[in-house]
PDB file as gemmi writes it, atoms N, CA and C in Angstrom:
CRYST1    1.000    1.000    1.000  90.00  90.00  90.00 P 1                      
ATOM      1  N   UNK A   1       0.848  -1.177   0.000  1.00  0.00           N  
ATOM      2  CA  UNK A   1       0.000   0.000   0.000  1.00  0.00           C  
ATOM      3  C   UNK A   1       0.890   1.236   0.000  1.00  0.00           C  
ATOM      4  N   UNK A   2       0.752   2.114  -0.554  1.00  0.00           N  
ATOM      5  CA  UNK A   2       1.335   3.580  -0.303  1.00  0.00           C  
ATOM      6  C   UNK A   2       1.053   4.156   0.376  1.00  0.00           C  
ATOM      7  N   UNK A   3       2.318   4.261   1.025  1.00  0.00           N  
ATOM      8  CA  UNK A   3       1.721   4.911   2.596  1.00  0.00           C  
ATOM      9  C   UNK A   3       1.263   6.533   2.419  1.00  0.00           C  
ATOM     10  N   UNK A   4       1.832   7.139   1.286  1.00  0.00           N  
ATOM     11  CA  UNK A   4       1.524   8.705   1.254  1.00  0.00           C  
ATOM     12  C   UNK A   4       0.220   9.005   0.395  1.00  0.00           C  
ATOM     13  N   UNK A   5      -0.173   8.282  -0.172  1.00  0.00           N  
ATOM     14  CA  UNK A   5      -2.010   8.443  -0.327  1.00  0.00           C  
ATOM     15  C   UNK A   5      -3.195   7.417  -0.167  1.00  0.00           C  
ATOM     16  N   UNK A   6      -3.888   8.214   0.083  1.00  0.00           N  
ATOM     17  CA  UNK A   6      -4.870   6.895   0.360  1.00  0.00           C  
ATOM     18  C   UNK A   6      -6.187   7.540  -0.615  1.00  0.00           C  
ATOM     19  N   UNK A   7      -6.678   5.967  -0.715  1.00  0.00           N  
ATOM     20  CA  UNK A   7      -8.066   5.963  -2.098  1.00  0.00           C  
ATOM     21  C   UNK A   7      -9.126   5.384  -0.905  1.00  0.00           C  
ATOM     22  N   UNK A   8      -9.907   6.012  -0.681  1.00  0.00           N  
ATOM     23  CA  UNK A   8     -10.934   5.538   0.072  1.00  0.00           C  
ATOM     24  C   UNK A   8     -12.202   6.052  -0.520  1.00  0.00           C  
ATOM     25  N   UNK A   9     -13.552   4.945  -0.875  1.00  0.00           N  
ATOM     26  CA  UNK A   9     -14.827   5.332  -1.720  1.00  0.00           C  
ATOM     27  C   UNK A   9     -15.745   4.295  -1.245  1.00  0.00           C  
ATOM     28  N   UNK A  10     -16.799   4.580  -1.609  1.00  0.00           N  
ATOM     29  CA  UNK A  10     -18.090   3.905  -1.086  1.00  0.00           C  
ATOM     30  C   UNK A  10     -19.220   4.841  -0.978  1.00  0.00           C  
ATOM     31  N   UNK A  11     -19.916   4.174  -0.835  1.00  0.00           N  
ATOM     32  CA  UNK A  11     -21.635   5.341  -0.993  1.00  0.00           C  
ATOM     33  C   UNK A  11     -21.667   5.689   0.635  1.00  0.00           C  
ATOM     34  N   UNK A  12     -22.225   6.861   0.588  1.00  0.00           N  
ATOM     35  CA  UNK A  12     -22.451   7.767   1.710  1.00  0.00           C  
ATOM     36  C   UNK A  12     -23.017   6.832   3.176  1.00  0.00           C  
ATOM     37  N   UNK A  13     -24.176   6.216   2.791  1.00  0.00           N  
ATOM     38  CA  UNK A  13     -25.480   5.790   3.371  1.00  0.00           C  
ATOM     39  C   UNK A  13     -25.178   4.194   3.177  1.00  0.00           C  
ATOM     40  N   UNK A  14     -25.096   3.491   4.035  1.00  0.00           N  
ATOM     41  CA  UNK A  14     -25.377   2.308   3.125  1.00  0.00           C  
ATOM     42  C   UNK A  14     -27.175   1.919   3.298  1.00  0.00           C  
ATOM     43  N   UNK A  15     -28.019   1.432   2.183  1.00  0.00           N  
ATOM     44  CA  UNK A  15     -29.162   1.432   2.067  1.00  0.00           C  
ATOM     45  C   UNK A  15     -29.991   0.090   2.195  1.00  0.00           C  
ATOM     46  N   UNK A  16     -29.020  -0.726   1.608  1.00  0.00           N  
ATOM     47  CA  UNK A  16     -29.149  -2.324   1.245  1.00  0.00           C  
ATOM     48  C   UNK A  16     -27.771  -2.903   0.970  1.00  0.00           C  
ATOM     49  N   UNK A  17     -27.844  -4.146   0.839  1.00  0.00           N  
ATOM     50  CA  UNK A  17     -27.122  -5.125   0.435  1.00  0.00           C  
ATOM     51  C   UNK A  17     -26.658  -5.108  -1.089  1.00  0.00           C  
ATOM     52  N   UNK A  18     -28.165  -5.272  -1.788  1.00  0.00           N  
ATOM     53  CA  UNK A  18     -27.975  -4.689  -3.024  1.00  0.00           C  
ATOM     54  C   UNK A  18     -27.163  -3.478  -3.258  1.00  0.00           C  
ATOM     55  N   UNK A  19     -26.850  -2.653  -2.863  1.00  0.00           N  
ATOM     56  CA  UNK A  19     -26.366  -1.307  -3.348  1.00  0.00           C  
ATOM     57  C   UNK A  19     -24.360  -0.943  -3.065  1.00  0.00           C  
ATOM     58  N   UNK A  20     -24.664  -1.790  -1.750  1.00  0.00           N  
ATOM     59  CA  UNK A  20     -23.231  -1.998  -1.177  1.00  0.00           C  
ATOM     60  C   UNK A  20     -22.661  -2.673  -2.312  1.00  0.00           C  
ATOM     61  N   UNK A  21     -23.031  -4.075  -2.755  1.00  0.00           N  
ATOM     62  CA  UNK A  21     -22.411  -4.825  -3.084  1.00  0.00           C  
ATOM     63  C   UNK A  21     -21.921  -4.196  -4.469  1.00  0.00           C  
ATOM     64  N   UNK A  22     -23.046  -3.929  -5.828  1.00  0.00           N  
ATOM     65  CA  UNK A  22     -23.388  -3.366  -6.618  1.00  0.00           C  
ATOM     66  C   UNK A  22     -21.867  -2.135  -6.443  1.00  0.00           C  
ATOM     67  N   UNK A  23     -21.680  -1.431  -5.724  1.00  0.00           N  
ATOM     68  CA  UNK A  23     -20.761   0.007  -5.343  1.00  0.00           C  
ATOM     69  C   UNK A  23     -19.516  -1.169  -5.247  1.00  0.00           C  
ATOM     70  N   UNK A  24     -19.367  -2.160  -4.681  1.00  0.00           N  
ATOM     71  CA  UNK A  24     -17.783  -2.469  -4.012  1.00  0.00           C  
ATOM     72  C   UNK A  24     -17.608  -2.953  -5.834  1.00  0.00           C  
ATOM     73  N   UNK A  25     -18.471  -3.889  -6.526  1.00  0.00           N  
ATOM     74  CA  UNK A  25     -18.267  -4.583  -7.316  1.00  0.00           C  
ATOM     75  C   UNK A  25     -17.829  -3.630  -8.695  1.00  0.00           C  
ATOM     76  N   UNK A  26     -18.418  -2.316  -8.790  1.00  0.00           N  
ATOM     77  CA  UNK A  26     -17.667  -1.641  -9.941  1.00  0.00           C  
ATOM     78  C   UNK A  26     -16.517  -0.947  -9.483  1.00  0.00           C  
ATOM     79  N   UNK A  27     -16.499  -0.774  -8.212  1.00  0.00           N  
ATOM     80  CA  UNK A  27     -15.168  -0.187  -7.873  1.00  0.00           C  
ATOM     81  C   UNK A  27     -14.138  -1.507  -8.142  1.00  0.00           C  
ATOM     82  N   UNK A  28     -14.489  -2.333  -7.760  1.00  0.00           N  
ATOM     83  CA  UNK A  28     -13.306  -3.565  -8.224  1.00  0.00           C  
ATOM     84  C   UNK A  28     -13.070  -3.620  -9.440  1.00  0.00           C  
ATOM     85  N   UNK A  29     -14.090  -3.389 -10.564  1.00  0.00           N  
ATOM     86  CA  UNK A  29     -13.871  -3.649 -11.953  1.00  0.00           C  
ATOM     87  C   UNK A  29     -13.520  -2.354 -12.213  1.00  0.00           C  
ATOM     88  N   UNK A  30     -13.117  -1.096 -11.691  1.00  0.00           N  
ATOM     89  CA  UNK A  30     -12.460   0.206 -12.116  1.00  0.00           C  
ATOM     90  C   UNK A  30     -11.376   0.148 -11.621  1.00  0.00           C  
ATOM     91  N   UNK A  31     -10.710  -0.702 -10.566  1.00  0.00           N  
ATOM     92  CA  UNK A  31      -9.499  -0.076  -9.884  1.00  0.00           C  
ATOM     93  C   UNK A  31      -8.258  -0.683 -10.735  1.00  0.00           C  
ATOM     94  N   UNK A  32      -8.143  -1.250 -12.193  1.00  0.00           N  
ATOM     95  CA  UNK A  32      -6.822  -1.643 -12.463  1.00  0.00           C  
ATOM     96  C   UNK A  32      -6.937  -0.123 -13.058  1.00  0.00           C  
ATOM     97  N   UNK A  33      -7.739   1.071 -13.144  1.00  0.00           N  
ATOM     98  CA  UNK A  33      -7.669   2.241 -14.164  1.00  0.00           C  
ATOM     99  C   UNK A  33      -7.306   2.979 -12.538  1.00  0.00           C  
ATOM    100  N   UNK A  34      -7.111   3.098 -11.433  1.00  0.00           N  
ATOM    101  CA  UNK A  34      -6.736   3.838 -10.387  1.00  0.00           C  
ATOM    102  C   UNK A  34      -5.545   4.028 -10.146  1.00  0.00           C  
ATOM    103  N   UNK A  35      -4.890   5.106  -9.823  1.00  0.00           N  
ATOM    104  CA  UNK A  35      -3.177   5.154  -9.522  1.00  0.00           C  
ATOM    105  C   UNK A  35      -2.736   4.040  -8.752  1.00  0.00           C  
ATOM    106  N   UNK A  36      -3.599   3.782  -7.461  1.00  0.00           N  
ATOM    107  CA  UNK A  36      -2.674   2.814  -6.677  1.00  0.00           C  
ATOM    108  C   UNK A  36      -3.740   2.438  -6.427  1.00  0.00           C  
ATOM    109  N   UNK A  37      -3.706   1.383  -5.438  1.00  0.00           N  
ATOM    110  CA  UNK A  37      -5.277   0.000  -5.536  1.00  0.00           C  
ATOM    111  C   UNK A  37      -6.302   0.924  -4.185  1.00  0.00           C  
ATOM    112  N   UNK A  38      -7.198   0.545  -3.953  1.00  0.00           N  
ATOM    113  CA  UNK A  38      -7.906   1.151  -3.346  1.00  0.00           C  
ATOM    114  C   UNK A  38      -7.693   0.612  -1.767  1.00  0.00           C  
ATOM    115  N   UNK A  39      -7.588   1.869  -1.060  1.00  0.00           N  
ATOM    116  CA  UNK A  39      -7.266   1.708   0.572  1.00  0.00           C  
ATOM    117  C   UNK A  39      -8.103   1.095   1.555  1.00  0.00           C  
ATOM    118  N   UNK A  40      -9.485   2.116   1.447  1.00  0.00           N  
ATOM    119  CA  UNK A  40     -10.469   1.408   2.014  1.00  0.00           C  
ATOM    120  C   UNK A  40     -11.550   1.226   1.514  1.00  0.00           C  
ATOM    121  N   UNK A  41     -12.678   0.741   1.826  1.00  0.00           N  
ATOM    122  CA  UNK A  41     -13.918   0.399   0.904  1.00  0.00           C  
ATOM    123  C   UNK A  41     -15.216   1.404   2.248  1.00  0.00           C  
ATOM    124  N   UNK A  42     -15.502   2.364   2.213  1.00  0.00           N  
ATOM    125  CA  UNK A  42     -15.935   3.166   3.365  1.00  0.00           C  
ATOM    126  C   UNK A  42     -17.123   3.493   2.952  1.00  0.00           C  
ATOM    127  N   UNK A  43     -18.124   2.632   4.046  1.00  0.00           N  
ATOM    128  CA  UNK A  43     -19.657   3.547   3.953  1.00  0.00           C  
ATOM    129  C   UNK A  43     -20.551   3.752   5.176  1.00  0.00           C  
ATOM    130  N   UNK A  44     -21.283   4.804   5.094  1.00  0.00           N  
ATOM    131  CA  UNK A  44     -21.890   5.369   6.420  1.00  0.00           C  
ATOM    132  C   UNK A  44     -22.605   4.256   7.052  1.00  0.00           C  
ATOM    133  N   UNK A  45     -22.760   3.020   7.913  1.00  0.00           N  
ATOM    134  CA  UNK A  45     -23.594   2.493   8.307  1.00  0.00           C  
ATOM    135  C   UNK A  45     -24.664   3.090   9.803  1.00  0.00           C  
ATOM    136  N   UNK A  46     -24.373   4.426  10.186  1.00  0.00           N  
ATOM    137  CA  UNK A  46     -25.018   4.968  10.970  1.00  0.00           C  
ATOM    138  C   UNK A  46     -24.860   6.614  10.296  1.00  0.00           C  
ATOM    139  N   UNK A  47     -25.994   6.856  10.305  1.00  0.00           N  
ATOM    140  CA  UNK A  47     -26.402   8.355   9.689  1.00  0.00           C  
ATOM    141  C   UNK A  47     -26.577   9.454  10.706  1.00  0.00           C  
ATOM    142  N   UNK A  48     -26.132   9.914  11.621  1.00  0.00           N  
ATOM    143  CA  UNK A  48     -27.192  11.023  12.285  1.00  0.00           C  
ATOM    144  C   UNK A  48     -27.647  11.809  11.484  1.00  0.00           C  
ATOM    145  N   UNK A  49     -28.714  12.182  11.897  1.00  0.00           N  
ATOM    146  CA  UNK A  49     -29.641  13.070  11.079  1.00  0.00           C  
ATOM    147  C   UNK A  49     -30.458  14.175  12.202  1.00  0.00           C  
ATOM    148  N   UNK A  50     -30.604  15.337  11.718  1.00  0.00           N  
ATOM    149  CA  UNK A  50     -31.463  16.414  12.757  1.00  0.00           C  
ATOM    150  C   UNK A  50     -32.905  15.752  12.816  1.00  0.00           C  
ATOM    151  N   UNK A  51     -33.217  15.290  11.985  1.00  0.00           N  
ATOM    152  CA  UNK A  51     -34.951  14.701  12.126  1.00  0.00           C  
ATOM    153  C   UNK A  51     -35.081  13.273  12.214  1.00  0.00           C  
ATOM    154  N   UNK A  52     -35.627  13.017  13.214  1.00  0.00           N  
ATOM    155  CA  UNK A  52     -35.628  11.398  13.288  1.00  0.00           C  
ATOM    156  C   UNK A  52     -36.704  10.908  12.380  1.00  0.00           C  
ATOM    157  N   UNK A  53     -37.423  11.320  11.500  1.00  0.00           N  
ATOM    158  CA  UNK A  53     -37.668  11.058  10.381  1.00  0.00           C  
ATOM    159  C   UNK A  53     -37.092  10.173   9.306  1.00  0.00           C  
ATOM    160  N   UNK A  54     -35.921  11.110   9.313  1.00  0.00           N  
ATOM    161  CA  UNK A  54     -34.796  10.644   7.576  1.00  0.00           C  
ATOM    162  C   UNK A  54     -33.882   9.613   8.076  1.00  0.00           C  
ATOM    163  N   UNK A  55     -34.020   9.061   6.494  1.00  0.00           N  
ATOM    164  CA  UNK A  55     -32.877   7.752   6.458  1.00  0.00           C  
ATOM    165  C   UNK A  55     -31.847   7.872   7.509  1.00  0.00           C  
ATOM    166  N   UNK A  56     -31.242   6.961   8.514  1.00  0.00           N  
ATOM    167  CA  UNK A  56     -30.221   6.898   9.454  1.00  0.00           C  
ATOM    168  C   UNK A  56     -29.334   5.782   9.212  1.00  0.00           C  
ATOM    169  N   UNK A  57     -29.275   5.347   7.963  1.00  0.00           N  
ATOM    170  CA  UNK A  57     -28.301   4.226   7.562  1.00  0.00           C  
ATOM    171  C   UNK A  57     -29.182   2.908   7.969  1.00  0.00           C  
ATOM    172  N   UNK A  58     -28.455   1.417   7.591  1.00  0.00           N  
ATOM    173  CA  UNK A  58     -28.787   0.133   7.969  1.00  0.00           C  
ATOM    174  C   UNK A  58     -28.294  -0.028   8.835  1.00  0.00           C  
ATOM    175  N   UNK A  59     -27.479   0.523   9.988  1.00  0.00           N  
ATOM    176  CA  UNK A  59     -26.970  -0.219  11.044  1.00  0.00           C  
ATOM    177  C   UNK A  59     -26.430  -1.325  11.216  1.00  0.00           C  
ATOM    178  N   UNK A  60     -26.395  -2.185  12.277  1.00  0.00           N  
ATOM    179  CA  UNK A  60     -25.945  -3.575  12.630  1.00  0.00           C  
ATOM    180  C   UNK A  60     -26.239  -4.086  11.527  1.00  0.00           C  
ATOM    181  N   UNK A  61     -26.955  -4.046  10.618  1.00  0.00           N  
ATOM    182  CA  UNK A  61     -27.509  -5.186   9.219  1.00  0.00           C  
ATOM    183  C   UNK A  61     -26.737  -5.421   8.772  1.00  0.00           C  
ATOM    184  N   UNK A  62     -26.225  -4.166   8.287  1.00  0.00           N  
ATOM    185  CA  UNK A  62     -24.890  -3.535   6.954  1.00  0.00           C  
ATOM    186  C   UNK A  62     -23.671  -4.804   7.470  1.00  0.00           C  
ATOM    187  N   UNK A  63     -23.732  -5.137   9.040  1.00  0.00           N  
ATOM    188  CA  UNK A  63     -21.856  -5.908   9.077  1.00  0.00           C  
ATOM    189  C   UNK A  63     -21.880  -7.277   8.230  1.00  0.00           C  
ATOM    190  N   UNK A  64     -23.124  -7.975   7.814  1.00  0.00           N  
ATOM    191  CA  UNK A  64     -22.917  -9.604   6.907  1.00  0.00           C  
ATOM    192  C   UNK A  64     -22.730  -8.922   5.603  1.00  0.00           C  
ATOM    193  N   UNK A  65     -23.122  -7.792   5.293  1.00  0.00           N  
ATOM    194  CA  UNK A  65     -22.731  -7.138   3.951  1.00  0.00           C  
ATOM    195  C   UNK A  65     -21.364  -6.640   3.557  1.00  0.00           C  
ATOM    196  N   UNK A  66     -21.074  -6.153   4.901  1.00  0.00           N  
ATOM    197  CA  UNK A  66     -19.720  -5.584   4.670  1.00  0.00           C  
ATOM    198  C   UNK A  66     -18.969  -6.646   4.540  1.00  0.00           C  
ATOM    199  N   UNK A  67     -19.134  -8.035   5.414  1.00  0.00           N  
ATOM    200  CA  UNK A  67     -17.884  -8.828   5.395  1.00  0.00           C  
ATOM    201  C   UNK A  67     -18.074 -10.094   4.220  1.00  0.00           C  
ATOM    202  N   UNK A  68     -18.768  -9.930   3.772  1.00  0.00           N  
ATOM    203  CA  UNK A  68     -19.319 -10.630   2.392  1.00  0.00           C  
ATOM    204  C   UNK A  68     -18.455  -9.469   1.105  1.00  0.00           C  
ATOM    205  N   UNK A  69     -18.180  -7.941   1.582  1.00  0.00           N  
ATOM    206  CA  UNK A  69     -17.576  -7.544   0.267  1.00  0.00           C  
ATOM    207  C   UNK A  69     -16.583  -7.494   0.567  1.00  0.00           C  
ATOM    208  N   UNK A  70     -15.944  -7.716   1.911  1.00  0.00           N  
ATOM    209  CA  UNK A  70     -14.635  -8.053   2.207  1.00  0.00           C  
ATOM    210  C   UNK A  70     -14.134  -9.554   1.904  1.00  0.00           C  
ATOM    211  N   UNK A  71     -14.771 -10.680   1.892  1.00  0.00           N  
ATOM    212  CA  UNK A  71     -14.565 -11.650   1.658  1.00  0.00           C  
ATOM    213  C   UNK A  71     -14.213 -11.460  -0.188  1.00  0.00           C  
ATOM    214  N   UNK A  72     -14.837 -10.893  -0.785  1.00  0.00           N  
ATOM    215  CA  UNK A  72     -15.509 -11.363  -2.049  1.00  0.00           C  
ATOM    216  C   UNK A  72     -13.849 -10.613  -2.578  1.00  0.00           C  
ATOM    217  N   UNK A  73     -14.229  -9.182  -2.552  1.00  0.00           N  
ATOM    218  CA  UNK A  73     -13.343  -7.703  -3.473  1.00  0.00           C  
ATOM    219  C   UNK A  73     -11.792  -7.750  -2.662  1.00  0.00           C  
ATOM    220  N   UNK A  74     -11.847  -8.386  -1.083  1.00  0.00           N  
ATOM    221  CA  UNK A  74     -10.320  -8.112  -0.324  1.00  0.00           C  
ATOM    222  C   UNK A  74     -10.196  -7.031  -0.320  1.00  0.00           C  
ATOM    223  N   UNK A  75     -11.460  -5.857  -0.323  1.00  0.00           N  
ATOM    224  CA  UNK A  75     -11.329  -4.799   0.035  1.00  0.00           C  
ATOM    225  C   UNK A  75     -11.173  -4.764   1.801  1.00  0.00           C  
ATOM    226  N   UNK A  76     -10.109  -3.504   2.635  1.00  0.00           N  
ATOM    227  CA  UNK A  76     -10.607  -2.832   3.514  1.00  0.00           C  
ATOM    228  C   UNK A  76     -11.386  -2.053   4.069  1.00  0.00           C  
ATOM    229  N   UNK A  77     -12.233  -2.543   5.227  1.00  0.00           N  
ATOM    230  CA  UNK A  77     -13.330  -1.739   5.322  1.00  0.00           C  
ATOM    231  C   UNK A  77     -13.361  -0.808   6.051  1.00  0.00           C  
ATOM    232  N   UNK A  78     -14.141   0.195   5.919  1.00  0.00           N  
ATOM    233  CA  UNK A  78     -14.093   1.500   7.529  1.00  0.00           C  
ATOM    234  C   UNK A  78     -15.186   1.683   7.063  1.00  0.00           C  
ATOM    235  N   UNK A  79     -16.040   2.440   8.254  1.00  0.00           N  
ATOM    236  CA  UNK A  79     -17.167   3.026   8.463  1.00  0.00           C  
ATOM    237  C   UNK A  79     -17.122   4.025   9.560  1.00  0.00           C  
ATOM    238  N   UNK A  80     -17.966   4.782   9.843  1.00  0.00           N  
ATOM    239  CA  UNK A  80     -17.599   5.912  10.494  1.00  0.00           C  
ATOM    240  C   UNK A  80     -18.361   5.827  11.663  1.00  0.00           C  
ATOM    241  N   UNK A  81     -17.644   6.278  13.181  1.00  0.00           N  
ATOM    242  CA  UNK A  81     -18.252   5.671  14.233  1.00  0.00           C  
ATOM    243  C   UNK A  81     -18.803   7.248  14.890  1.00  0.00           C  
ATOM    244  N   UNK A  82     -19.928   7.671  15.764  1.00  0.00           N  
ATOM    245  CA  UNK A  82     -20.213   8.245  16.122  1.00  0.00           C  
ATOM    246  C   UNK A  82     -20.337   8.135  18.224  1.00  0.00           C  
ATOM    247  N   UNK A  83     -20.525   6.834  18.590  1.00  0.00           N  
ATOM    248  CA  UNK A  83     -20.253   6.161  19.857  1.00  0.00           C  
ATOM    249  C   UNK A  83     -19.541   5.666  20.664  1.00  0.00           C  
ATOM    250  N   UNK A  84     -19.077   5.297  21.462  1.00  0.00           N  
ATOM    251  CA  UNK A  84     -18.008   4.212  22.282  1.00  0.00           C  
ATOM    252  C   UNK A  84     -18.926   2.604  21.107  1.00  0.00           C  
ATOM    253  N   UNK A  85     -20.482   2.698  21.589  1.00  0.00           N  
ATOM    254  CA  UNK A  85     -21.220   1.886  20.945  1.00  0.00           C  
ATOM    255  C   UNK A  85     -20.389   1.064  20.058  1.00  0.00           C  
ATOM    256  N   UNK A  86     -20.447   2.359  18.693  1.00  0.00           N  
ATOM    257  CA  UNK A  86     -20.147   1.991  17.471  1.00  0.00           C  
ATOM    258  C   UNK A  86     -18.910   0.971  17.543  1.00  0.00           C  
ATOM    259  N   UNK A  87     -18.060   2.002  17.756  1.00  0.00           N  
ATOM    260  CA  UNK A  87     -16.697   1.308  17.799  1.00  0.00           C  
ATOM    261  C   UNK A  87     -16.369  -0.435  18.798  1.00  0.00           C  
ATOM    262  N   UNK A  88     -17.369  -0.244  19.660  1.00  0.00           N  
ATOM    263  CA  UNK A  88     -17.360  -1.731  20.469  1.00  0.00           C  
ATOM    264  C   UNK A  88     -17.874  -2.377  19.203  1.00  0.00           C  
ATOM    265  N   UNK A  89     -19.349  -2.188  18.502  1.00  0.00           N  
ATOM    266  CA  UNK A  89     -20.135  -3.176  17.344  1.00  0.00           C  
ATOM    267  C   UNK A  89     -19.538  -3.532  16.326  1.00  0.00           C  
ATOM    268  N   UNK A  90     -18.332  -2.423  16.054  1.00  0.00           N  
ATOM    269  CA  UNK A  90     -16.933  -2.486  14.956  1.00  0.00           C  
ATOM    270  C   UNK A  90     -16.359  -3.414  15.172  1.00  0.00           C  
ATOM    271  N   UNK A  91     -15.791  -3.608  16.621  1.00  0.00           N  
ATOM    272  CA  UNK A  91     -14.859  -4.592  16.977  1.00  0.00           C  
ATOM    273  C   UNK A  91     -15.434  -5.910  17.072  1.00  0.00           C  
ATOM    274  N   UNK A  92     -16.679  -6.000  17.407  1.00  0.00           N  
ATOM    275  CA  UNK A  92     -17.283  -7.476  17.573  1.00  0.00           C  
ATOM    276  C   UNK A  92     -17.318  -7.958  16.222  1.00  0.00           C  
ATOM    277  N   UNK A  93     -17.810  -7.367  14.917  1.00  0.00           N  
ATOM    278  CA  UNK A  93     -17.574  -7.615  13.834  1.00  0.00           C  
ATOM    279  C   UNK A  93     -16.736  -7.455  12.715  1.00  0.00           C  
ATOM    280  N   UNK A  94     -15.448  -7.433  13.316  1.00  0.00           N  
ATOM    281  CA  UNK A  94     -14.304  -7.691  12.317  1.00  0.00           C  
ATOM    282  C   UNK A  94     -13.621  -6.220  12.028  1.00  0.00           C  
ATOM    283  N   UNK A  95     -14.317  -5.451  12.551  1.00  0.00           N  
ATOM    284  CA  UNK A  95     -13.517  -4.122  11.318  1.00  0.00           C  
ATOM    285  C   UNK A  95     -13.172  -3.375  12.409  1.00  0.00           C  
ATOM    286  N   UNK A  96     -11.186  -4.140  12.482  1.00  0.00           N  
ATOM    287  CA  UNK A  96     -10.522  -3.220  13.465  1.00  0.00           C  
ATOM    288  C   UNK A  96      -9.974  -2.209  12.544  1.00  0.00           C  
ATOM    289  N   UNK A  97      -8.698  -1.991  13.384  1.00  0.00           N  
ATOM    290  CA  UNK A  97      -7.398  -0.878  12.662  1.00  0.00           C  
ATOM    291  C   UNK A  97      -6.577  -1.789  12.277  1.00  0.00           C  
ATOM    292  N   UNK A  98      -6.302  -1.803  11.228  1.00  0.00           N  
ATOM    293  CA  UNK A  98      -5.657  -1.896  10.292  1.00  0.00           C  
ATOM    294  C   UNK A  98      -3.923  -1.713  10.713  1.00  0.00           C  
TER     295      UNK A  98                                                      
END                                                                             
């Protein structure tokens, strides 16, 4: 990996399974056209939002998805933690530091 840049992409929100997968799978079929291979594979699985109304991500769902596109692409994963929570639910399911 190059340590002096990093390629990190993924959809904002994750929504479904479908959509994750669909996102990791063309990024895999784009990255021999990328400078250097892709760092992490990063998507919001918790949203805060001002209105408890709007979309707030899939939560806990999203981790058999994530480690199904980690299995599949050997992508690295991150997601973005907002809790002590988060980061404990991170660790129970696979996605330490690197």
């Amino acid at each position: 990996m190059n340590t002096s840049c990093f390629l990190i992409a993924g959809p904002c929100a994750a929504e479904n399974e479908r959509q994750l997968y669909e996102t990791a799978n063309q990024l895999f079929e784009q990255s021999s056209h990328f400078p250097f291979p892709l760092s992490f594979f990063r998507v919001g699985i918790w949203k805060p939002r001002s209105n408890a109304a709007d979309f707030s991500g899939a939560g806990e769902a999203a981790f058999p998805w994530l480690k199904k596109i980690n299995k599949d692409f050997h992508f690295p994963i991150c997601v973005e933690v907002a809790t002590p929570q988060h980061v404990e639910l991170c660790q129970k399911n696979g996605i330490t530091n690197v």
